[in-house]
Backbone as CSV, one residue per row, in Angstrom:
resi,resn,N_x,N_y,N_z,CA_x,CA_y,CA_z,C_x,C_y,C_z
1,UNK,7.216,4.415,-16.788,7.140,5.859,-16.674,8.527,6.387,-16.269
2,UNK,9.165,7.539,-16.989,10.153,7.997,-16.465,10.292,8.897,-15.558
3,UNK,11.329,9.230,-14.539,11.365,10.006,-13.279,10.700,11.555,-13.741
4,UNK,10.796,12.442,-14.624,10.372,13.229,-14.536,8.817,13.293,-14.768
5,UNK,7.864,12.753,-15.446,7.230,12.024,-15.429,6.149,11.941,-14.391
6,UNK,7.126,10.736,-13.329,6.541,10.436,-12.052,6.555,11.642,-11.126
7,UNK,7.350,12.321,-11.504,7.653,13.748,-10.237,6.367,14.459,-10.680
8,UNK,6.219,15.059,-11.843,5.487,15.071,-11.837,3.834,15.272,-11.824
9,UNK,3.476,13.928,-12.104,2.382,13.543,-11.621,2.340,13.398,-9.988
10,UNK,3.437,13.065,-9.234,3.611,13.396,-8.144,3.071,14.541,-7.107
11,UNK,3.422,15.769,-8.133,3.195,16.928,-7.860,2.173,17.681,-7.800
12,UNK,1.581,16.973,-8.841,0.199,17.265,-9.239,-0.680,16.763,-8.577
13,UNK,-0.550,15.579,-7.748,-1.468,14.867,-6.767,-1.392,15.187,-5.469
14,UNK,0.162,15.404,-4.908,0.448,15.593,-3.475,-0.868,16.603,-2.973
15,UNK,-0.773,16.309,-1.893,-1.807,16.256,-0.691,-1.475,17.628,-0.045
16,UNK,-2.163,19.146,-0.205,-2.159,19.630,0.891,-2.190,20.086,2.234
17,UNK,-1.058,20.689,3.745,-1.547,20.055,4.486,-1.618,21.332,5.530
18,UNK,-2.187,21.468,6.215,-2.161,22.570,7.464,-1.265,23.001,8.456
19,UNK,-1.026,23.809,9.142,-0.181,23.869,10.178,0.038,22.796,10.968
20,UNK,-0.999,22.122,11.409,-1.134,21.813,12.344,-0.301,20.245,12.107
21,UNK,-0.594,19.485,10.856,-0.399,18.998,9.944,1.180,18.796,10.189
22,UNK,1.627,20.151,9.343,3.108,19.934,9.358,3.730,19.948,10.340
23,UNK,3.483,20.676,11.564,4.042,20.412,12.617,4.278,18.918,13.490
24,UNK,3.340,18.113,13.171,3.343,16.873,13.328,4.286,16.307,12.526
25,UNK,4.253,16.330,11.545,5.102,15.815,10.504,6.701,15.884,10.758
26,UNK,7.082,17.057,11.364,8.357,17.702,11.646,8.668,17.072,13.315
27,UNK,7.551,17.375,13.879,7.639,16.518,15.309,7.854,17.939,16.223
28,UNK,6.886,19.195,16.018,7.923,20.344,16.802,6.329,20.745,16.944
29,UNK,6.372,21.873,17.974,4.901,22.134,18.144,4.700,23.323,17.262
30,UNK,3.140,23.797,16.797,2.296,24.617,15.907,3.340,26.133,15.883
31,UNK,3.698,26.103,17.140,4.374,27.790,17.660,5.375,27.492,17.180
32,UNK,6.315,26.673,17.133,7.807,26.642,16.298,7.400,26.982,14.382
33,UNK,6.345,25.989,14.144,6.333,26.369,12.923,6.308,27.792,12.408
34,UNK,4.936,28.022,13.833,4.378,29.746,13.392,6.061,30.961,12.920
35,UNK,7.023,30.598,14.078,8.383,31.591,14.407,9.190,31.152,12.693
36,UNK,9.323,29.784,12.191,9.655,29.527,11.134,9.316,29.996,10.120
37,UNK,7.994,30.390,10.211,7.009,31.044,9.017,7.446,32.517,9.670
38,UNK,7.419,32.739,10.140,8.032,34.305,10.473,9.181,34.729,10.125
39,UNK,10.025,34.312,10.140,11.697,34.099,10.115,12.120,33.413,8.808
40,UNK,11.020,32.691,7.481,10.825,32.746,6.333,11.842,31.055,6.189
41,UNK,12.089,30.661,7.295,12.668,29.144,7.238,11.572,27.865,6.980
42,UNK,10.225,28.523,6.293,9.511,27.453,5.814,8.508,27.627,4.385
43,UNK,8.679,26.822,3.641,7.683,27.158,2.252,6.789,27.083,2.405
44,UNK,5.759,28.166,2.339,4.736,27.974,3.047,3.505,28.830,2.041
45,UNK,1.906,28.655,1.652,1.280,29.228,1.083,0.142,30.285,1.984
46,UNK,-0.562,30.738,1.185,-1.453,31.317,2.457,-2.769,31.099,1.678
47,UNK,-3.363,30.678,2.012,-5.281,30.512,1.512,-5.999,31.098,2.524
48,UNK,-6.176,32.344,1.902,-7.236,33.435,3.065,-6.057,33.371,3.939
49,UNK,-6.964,33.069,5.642,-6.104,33.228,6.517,-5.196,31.871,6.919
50,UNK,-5.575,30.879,5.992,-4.830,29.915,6.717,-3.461,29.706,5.717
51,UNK,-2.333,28.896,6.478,-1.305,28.341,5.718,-1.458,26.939,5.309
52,UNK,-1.053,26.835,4.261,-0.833,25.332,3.562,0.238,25.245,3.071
53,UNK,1.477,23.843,3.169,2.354,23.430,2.910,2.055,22.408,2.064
54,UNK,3.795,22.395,1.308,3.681,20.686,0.436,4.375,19.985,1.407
55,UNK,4.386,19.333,1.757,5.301,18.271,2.744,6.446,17.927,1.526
56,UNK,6.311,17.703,0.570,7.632,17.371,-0.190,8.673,18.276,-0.617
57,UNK,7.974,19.692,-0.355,8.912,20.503,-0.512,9.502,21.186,1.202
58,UNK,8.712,21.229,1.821,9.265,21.220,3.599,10.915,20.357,3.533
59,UNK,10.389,18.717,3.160,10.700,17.850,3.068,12.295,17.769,2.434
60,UNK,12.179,18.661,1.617,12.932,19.195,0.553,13.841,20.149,1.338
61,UNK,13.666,21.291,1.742,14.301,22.206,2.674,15.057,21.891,4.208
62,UNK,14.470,20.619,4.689,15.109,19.868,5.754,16.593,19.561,5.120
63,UNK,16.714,18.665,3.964,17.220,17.726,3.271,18.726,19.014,2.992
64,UNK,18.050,20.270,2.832,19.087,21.759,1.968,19.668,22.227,3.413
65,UNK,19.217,21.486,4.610,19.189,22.563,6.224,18.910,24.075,6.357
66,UNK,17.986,24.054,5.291,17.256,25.695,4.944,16.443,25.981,6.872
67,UNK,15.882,24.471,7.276,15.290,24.771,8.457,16.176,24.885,9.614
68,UNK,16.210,25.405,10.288,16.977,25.034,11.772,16.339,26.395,12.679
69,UNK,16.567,25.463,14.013,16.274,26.413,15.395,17.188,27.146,15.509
C-alpha cells in the first residue's frame, strides 16, 4: 500500500476523542485545553455541546508549535 493510501485509510479510521481525552494525551489539565479552545490554539470539533478532537491532527499542530502557553 502506498503512503497516501495508508494516510488515508488512516484517516478514515482514527478514533475520536473528548476533552477529557485529549488533555491526557497532551499531559495538561481539561481547563488548559478549555483556554486553548478559546484562544483557537486547538483543532477542535463541536458535536452538540461537546468537543471532539483528532489526536493526529492536535498531534500535527504540536509538531507546527501552533500550541503553546
Amino acid at each position: 500500500m502506498n503512503r497516501e493510501v495508508e494516510s488515508a485509510v488512516q484517516e478514515a479510521t482514527e478514533k475520536w476523542v473528548n476533552l477529557e481525552d485529549i488533555a491526557e494525551h497532551l499531559s495538561v489539565s481539561p481547563d488548559t485545553v478549555r483556554t486553548w479552545i478559546k484562544n483557537g490554539k486547538l483543532p477542535v470539533y463541536r458535536a452538540g455541546k461537546r468537543y471532539k478532537f483528532k489526536i493526529s491532527e492536535v498531534d500535527e499542530w504540536l509538531r507546527e508549535g501552533r500550541i503553546s502557553e
